[in-house]
Backbone and ligand atoms as CSV (ligand in chain L), in Angstrom:
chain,resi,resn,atom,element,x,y,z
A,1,UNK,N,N,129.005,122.523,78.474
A,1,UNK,CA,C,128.978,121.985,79.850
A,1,UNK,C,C,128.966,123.155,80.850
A,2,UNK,N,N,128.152,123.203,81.722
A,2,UNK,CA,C,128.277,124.387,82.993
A,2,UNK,C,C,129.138,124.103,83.583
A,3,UNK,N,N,129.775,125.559,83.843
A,3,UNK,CA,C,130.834,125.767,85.429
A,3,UNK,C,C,130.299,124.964,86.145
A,4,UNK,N,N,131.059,125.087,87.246
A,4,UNK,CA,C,130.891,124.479,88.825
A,4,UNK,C,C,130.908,125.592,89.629
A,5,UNK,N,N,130.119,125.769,90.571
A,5,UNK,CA,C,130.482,126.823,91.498
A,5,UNK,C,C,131.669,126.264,92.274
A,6,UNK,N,N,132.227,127.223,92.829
A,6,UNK,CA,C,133.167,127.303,93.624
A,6,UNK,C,C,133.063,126.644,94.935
A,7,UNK,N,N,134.134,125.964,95.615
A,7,UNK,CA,C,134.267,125.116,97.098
A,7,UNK,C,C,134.120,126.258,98.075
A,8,UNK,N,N,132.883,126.024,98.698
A,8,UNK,CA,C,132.464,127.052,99.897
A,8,UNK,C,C,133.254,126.280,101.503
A,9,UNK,N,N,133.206,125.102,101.106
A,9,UNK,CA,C,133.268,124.222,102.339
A,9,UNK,C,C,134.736,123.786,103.256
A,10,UNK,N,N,135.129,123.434,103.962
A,10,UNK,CA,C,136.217,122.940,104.548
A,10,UNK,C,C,136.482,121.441,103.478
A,11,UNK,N,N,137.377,120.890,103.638
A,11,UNK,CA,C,137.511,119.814,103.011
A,11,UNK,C,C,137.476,119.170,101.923
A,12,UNK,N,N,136.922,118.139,101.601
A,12,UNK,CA,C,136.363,117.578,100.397
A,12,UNK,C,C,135.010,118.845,99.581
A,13,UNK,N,N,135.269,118.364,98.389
A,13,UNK,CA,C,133.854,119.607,97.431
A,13,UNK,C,C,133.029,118.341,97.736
A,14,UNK,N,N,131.720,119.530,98.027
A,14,UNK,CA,C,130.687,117.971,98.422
A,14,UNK,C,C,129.239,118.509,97.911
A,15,UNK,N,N,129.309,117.234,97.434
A,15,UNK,CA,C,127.520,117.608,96.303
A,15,UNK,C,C,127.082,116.773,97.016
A,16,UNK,N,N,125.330,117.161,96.477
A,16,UNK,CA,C,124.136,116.532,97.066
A,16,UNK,C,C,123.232,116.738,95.806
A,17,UNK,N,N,122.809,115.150,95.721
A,17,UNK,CA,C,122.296,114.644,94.849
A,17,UNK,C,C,120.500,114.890,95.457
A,18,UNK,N,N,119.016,115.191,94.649
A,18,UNK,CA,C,117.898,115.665,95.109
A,18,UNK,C,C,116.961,114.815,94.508
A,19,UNK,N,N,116.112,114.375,94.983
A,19,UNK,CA,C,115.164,113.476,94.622
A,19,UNK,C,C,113.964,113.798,95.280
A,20,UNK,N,N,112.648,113.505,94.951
A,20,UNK,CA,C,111.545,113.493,95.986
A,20,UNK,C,C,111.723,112.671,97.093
A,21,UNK,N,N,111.528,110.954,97.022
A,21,UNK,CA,C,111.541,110.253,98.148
A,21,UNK,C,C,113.067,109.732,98.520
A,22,UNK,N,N,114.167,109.860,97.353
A,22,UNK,CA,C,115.453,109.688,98.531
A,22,UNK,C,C,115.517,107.824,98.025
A,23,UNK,N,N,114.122,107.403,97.768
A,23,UNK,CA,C,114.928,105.532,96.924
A,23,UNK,C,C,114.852,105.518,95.905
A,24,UNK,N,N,114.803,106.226,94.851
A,24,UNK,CA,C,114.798,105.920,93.448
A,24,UNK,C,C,116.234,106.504,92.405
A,25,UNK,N,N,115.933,107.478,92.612
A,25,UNK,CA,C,116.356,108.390,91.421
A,25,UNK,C,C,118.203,109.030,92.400
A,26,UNK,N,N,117.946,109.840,93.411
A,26,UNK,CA,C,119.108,110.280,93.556
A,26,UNK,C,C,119.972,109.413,94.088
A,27,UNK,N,N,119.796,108.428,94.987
A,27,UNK,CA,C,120.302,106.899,95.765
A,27,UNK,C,C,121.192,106.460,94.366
A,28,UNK,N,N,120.115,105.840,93.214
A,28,UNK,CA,C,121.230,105.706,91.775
A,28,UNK,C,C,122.290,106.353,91.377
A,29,UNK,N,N,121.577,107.907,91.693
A,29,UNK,CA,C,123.050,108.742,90.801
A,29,UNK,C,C,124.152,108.835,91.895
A,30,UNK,N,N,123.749,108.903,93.458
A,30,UNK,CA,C,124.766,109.008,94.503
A,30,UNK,C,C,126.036,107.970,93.800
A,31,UNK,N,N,125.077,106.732,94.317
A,31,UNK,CA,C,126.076,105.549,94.038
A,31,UNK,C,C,126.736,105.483,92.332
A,32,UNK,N,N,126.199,106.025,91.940
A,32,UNK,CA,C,126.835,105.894,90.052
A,32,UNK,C,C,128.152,107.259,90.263
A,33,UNK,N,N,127.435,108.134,90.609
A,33,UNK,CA,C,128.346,109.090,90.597
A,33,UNK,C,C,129.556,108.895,91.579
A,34,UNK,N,N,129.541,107.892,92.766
A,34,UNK,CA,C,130.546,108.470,93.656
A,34,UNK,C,C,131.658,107.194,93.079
A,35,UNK,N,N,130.919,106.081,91.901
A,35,UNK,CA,C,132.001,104.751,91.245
A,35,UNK,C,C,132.684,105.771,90.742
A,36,UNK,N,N,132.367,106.545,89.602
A,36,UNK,CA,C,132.916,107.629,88.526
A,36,UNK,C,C,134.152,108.139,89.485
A,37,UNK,N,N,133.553,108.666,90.599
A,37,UNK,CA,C,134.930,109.851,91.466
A,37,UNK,C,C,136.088,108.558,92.069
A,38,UNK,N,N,135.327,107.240,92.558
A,38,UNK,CA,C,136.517,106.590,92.941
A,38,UNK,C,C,137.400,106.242,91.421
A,39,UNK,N,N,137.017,105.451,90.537
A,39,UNK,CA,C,137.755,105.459,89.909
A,39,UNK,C,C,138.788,106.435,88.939
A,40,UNK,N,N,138.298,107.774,89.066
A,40,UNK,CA,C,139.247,108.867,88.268
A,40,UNK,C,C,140.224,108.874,89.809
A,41,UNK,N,N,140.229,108.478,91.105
A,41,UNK,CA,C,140.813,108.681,91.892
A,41,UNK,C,C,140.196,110.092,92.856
A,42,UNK,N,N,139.156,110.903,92.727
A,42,UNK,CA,C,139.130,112.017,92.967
A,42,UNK,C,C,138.416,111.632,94.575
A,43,UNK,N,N,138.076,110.726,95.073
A,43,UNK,CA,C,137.177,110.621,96.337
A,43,UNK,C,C,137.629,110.875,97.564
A,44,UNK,N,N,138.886,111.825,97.525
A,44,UNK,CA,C,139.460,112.265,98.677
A,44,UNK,C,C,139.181,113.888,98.274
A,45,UNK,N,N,138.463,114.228,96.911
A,45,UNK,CA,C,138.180,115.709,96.622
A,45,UNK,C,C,137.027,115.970,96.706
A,46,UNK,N,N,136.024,114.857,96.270
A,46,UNK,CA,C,134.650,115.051,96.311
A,46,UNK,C,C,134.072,113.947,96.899
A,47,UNK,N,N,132.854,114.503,97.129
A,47,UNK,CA,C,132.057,113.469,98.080
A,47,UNK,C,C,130.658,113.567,97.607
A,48,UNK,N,N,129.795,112.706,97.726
A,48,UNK,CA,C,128.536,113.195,97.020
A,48,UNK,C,C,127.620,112.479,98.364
A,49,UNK,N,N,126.342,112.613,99.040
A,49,UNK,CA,C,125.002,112.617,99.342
A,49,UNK,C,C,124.053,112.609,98.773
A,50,UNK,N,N,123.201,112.035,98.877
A,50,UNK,CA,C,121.380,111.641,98.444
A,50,UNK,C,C,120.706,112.080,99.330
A,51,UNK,N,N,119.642,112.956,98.924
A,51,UNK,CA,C,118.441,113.451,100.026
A,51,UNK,C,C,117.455,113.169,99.412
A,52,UNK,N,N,115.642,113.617,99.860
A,52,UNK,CA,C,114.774,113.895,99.345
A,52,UNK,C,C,113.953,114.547,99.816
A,53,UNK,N,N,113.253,115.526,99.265
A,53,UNK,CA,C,112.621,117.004,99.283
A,53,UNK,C,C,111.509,116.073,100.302
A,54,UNK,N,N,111.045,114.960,99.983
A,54,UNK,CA,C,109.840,114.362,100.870
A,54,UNK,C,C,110.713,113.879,101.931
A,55,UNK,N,N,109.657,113.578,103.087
A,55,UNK,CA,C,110.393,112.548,104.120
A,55,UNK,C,C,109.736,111.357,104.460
A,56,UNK,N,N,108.543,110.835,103.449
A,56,UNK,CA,C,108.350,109.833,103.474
A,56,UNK,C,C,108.580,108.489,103.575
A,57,UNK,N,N,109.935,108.605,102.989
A,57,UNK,CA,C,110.593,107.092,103.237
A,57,UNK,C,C,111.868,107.188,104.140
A,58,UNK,N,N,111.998,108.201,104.903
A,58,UNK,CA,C,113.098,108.202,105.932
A,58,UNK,C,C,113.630,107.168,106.502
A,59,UNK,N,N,114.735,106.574,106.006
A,59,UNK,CA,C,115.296,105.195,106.758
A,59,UNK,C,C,115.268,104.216,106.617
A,60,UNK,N,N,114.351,104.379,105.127
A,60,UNK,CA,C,114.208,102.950,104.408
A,60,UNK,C,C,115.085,102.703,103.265
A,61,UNK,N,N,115.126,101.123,102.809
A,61,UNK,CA,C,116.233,101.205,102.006
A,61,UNK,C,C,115.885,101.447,100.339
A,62,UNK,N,N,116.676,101.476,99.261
A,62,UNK,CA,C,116.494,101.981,98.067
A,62,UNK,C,C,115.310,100.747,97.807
A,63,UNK,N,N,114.278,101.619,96.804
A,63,UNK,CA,C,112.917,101.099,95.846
A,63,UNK,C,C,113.386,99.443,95.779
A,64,UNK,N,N,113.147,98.170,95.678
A,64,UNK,CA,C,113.801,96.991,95.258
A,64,UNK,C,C,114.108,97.064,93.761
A,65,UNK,N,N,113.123,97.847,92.767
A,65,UNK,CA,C,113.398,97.907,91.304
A,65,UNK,C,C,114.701,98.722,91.247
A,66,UNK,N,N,115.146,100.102,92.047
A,66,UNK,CA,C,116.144,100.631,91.675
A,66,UNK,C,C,117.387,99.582,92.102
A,67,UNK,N,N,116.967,99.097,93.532
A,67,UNK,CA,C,118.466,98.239,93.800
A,67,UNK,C,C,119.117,97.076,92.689
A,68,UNK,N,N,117.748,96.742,92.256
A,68,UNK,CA,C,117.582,95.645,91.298
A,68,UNK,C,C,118.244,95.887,89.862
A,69,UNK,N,N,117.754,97.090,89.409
A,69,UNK,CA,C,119.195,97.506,88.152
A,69,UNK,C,C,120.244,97.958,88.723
A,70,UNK,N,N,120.194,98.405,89.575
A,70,UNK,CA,C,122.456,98.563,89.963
A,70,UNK,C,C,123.058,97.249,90.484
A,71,UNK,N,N,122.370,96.214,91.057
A,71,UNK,CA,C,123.177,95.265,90.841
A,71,UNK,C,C,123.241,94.445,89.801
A,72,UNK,N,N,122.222,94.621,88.616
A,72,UNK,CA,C,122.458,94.114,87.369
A,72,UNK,C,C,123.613,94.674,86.693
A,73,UNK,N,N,123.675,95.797,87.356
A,73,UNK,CA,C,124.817,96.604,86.536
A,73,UNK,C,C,126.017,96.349,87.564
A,74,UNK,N,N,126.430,95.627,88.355
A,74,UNK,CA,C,127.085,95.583,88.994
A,74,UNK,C,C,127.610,96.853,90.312
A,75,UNK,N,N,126.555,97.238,90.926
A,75,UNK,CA,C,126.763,97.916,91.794
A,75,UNK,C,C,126.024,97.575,92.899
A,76,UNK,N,N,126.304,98.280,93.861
A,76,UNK,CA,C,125.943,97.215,95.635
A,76,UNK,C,C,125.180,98.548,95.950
A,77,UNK,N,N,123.642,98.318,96.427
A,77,UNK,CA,C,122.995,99.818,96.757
A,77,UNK,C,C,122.293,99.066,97.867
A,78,UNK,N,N,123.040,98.310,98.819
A,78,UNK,CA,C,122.605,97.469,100.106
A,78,UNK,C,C,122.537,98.534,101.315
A,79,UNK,N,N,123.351,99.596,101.333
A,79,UNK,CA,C,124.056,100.267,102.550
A,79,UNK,C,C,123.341,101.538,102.326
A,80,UNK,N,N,122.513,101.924,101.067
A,80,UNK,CA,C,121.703,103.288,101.131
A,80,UNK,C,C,120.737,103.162,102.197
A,81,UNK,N,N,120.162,104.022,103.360
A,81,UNK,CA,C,118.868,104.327,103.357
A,81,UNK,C,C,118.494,105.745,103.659
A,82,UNK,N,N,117.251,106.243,103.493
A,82,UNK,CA,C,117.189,107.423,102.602
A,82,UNK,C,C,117.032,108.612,103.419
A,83,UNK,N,N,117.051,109.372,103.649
A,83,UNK,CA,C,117.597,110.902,103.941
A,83,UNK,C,C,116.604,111.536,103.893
A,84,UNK,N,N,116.272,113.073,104.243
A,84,UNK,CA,C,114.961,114.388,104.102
A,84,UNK,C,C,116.391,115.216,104.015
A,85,UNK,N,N,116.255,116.133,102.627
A,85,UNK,CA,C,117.004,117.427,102.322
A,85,UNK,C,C,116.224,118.249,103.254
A,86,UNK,N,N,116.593,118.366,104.719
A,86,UNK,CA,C,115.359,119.717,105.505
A,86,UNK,C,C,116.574,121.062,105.673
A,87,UNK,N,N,116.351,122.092,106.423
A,87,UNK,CA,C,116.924,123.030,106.281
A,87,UNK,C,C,118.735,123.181,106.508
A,88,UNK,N,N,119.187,121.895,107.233
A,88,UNK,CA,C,120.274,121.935,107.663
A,88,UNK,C,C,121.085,121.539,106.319
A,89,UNK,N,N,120.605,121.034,105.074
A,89,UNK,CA,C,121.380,120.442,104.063
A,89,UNK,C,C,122.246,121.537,103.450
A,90,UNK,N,N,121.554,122.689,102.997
A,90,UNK,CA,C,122.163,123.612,101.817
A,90,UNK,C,C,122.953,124.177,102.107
A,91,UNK,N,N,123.533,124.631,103.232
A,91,UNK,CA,C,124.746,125.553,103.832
A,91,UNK,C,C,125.634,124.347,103.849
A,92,UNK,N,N,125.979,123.285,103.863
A,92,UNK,CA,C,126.758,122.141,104.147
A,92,UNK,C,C,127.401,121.592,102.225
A,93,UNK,N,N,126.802,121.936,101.418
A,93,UNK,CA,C,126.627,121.345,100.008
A,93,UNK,C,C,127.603,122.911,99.154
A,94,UNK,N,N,128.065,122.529,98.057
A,94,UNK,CA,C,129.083,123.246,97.417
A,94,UNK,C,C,128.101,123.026,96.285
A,95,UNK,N,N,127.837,122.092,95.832
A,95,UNK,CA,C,126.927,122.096,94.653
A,95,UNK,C,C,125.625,120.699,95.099
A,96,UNK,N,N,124.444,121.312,94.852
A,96,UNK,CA,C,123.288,120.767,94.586
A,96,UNK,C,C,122.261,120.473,93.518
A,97,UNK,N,N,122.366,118.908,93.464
A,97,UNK,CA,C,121.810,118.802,91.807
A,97,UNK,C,C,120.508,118.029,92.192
A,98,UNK,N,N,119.305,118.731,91.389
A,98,UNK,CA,C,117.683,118.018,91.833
A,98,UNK,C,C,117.823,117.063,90.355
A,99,UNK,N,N,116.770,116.372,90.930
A,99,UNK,CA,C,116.330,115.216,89.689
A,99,UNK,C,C,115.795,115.648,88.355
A,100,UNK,N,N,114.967,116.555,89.229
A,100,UNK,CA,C,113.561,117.079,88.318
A,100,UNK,C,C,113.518,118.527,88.627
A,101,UNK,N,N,112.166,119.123,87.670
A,101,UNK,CA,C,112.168,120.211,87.385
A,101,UNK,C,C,111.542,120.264,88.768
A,102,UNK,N,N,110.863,119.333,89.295
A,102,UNK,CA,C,109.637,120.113,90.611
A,102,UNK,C,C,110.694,120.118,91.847
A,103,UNK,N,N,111.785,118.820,91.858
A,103,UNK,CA,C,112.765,119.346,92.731
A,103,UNK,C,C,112.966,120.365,93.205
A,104,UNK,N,N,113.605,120.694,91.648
A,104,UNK,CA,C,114.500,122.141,91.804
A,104,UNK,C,C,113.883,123.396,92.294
A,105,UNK,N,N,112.032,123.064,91.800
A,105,UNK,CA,C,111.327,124.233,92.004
A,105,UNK,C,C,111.208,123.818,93.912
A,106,UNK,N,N,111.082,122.723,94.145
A,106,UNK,CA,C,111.410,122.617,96.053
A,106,UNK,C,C,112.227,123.419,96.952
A,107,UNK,N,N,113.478,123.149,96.362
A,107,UNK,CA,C,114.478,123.177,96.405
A,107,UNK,C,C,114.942,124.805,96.093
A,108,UNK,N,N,114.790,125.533,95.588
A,108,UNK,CA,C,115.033,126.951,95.273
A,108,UNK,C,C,115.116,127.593,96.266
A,109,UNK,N,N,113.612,127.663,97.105
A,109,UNK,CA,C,113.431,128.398,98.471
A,109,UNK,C,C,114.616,127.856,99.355
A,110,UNK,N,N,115.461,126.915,99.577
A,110,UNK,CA,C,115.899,126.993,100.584
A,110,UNK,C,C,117.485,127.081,100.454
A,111,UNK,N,N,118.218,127.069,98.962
A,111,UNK,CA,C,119.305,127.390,98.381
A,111,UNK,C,C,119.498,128.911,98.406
A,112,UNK,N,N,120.354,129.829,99.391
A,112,UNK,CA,C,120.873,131.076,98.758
A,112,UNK,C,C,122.038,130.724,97.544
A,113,UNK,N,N,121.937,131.293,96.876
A,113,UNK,CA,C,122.588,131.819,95.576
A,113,UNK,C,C,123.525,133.524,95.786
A,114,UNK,N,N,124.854,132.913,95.652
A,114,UNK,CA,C,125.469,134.423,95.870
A,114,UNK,C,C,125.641,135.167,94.079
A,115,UNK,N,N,125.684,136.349,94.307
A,115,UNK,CA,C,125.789,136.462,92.503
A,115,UNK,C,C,126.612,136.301,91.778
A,116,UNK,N,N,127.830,136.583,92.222
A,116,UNK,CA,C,129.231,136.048,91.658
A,116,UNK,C,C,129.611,134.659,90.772
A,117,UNK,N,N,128.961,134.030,91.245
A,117,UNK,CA,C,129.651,132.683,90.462
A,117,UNK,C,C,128.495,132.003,90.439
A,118,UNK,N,N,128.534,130.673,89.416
A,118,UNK,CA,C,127.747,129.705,88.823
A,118,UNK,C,C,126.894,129.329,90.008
A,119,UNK,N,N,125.304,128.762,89.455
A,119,UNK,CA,C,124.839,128.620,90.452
A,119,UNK,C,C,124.796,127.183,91.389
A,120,UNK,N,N,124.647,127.343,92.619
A,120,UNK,CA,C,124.966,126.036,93.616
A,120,UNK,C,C,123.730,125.148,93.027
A,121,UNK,N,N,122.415,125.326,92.828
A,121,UNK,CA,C,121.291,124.472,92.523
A,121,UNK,C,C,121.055,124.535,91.322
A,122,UNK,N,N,121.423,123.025,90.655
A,122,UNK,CA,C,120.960,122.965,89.413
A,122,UNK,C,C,120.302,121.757,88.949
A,123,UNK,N,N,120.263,121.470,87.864
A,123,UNK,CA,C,119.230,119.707,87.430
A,123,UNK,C,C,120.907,119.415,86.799
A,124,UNK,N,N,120.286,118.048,87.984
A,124,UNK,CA,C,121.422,117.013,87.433
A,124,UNK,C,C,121.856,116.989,85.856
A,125,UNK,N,N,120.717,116.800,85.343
A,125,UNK,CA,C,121.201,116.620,83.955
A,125,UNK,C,C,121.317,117.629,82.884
A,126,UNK,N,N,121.940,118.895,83.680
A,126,UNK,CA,C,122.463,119.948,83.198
A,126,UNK,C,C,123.600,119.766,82.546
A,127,UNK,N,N,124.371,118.306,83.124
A,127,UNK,CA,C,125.691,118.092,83.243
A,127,UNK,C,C,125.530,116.874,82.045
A,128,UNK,N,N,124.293,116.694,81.862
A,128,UNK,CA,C,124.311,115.356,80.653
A,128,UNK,C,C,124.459,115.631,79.346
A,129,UNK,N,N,125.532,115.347,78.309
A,129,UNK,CA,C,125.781,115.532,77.120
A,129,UNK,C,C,124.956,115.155,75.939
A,130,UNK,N,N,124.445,114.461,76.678
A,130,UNK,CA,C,123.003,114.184,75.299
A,130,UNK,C,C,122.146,114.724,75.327
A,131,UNK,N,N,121.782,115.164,76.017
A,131,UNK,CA,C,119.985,115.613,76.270
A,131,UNK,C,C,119.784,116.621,77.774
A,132,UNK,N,N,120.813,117.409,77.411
A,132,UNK,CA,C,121.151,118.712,78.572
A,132,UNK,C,C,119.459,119.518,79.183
A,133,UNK,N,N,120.166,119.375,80.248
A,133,UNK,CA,C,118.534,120.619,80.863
A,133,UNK,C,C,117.654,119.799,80.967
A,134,UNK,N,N,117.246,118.462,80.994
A,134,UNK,CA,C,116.237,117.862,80.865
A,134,UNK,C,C,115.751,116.971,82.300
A,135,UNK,N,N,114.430,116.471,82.484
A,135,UNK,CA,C,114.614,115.720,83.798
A,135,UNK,C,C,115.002,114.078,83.976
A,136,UNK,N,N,115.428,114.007,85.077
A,136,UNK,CA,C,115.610,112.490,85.288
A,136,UNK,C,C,113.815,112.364,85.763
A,137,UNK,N,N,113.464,111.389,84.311
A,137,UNK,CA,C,111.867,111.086,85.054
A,137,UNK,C,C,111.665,110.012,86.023
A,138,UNK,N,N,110.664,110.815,86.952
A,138,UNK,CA,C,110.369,109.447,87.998
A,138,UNK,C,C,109.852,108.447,88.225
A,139,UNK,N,N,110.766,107.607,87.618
A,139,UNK,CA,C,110.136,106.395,87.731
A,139,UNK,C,C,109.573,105.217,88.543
A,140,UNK,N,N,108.750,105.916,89.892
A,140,UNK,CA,C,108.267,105.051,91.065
A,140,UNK,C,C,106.814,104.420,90.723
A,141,UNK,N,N,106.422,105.282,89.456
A,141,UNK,CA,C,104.697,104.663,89.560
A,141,UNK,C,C,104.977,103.741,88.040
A,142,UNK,N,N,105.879,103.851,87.512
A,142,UNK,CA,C,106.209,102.702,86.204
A,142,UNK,C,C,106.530,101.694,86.341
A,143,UNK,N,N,106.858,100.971,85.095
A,143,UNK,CA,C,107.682,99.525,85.202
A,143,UNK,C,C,109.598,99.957,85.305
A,144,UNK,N,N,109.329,98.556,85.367
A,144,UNK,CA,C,111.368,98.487,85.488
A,144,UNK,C,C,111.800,99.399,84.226
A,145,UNK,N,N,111.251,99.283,83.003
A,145,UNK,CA,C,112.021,99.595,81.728
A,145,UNK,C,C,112.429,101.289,82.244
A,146,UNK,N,N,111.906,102.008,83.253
A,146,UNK,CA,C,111.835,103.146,83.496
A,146,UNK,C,C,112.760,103.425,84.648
A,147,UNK,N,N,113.728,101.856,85.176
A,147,UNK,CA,C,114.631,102.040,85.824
A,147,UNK,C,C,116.124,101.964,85.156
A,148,UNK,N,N,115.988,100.900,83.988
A,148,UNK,CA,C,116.808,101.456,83.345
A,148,UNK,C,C,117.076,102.257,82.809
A,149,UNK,N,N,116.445,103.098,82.372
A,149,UNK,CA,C,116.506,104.260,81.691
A,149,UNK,C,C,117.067,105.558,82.334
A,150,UNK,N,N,116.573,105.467,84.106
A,150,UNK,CA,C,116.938,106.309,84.804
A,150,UNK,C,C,118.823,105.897,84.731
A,151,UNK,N,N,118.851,104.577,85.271
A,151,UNK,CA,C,120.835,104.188,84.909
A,151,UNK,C,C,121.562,104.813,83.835
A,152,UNK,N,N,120.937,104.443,82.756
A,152,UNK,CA,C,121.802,105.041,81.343
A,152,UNK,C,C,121.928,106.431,81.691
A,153,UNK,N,N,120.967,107.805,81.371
A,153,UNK,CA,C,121.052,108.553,81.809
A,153,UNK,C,C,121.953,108.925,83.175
A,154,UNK,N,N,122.017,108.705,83.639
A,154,UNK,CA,C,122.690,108.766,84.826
A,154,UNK,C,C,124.286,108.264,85.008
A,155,UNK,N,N,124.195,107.330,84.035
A,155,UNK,CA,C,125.932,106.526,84.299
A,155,UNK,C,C,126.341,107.437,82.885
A,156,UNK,N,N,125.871,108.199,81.705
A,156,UNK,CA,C,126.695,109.232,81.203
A,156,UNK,C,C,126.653,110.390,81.822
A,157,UNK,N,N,125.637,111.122,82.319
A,157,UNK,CA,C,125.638,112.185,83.210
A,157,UNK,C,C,126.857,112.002,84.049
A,158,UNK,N,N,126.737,111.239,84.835
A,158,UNK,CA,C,128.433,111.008,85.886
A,158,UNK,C,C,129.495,111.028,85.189
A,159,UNK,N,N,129.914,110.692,83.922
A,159,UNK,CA,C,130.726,110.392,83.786
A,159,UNK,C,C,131.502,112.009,82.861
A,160,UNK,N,N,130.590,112.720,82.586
A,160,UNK,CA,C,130.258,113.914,82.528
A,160,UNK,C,C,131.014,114.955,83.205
A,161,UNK,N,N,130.237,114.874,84.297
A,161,UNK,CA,C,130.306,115.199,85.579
A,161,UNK,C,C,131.925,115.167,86.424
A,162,UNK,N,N,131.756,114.217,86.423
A,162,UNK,CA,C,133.447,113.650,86.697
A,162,UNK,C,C,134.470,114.304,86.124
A,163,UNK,N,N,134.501,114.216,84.798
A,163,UNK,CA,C,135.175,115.172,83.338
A,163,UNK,C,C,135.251,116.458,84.288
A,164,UNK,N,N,134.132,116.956,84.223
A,164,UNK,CA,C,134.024,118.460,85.122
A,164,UNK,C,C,134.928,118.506,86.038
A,165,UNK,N,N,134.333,117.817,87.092
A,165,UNK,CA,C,135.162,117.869,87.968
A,165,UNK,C,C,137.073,118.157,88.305
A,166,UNK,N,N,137.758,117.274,87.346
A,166,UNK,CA,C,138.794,116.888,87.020
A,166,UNK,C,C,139.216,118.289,86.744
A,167,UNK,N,N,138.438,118.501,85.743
A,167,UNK,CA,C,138.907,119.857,84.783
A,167,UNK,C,C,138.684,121.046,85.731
A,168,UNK,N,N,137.635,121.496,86.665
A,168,UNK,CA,C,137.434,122.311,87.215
A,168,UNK,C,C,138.092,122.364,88.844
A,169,UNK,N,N,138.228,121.494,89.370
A,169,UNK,CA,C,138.983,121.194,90.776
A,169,UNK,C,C,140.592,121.034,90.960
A,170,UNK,N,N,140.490,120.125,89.864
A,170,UNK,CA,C,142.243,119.118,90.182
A,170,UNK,C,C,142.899,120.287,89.000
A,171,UNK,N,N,142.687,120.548,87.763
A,171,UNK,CA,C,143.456,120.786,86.622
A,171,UNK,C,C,143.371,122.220,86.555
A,172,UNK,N,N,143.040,122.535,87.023
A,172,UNK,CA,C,142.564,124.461,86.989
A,172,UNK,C,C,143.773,125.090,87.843
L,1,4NP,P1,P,112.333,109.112,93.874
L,1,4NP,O1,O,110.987,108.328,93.511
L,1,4NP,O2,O,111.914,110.546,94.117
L,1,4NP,O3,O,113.156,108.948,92.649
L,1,4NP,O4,O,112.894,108.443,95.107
L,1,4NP,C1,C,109.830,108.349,94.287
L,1,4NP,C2,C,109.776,107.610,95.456
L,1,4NP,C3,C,108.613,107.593,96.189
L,1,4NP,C4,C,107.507,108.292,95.761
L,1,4NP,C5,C,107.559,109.030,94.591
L,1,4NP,C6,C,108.723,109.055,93.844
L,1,4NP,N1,N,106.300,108.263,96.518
L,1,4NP,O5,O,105.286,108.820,96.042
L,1,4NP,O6,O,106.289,107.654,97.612
């Protein structure tokens, strides 16, 4: 499992979740990941955000297929609408996790990296125990079966993640 970089920020440690358009992919893991932090209790330590490298869908609400598996799964993704990661995001973020590999390659240019410690920009599913380093694929031009798939992935990744957290924030 990777370190965590270190809390740059005032307050709460606060991640930001990276996606291209901001309704599919990071909107899921926001909301999956921030159930994980309320229930270990940690949501007065961490905080998580959804952006996307595009700004195409600025202000609109999550894909209907993504909303459509989190409330199958019992989660409410009524209150997302979607965000542009533009230059003001990365100085504000302690850790930043992209979806995908082209994310991250977005996303590089505008992350400084100090050398000292673990790095702030990484792929989400760096943090996933099954199938580490790999991408969350995007599933906007597929069928549904490609929204669940993004959930599973994603609800062990968090839960992962969380583990981390615990161990690296609260227990350290
Ligand atoms: P997301 O999925 O990056 O997971 O939100 C996409 C959403 C919209 C588009 C592509 C991917 N698009 O081409 O509009």
């Amino acid at each position: 499992m990777p370190q965590l970089p270190p809390q740059r920020t005032d307050g709460p440690y606060r991640i930001a979740v990276v996606c291209l358009g901001n309704i599919c992919r990071s909107p899921v893991a926001a909301l999956v990941l921030t159930a994980r932090i309320e229930e270990a209790g940690l949501d007065d330590r961490v905080v998580v955000d959804s952006a996307g490298t595009a700004d195409w869908h600025r202000g609109q609400p999550m894909d209907s297929r993504a909303a459509e598996s989190l409330r199958s799964a019992d989660y409410d993704p009524s209150a997302h609408r979607a965000r542009h990661f533009d230059r003001t995001w990365p100085e504000r973020y302690d850790l930043i996790l992209a979806m995908d590999t082209n994310n991250l390659a977005d996303l590089t240019p505008l992350v400084e990296e100090g050398a000292d410690h673990p790095p702030r920009l990484r792929l989400f599913r760096d943090f996933d125990p099954v199938d580490p380093g790999t991408d969350v694929p995007d599933p906007y031009f597929g069928g549904e079966e490609g929204f669940a798939d993004v959930l599973d992935m994603v609800e062990r990744t968090s839960a992962a993640l969380v583990e981390a957290l615990q161990r690296e924030l609260v227990d350290a």
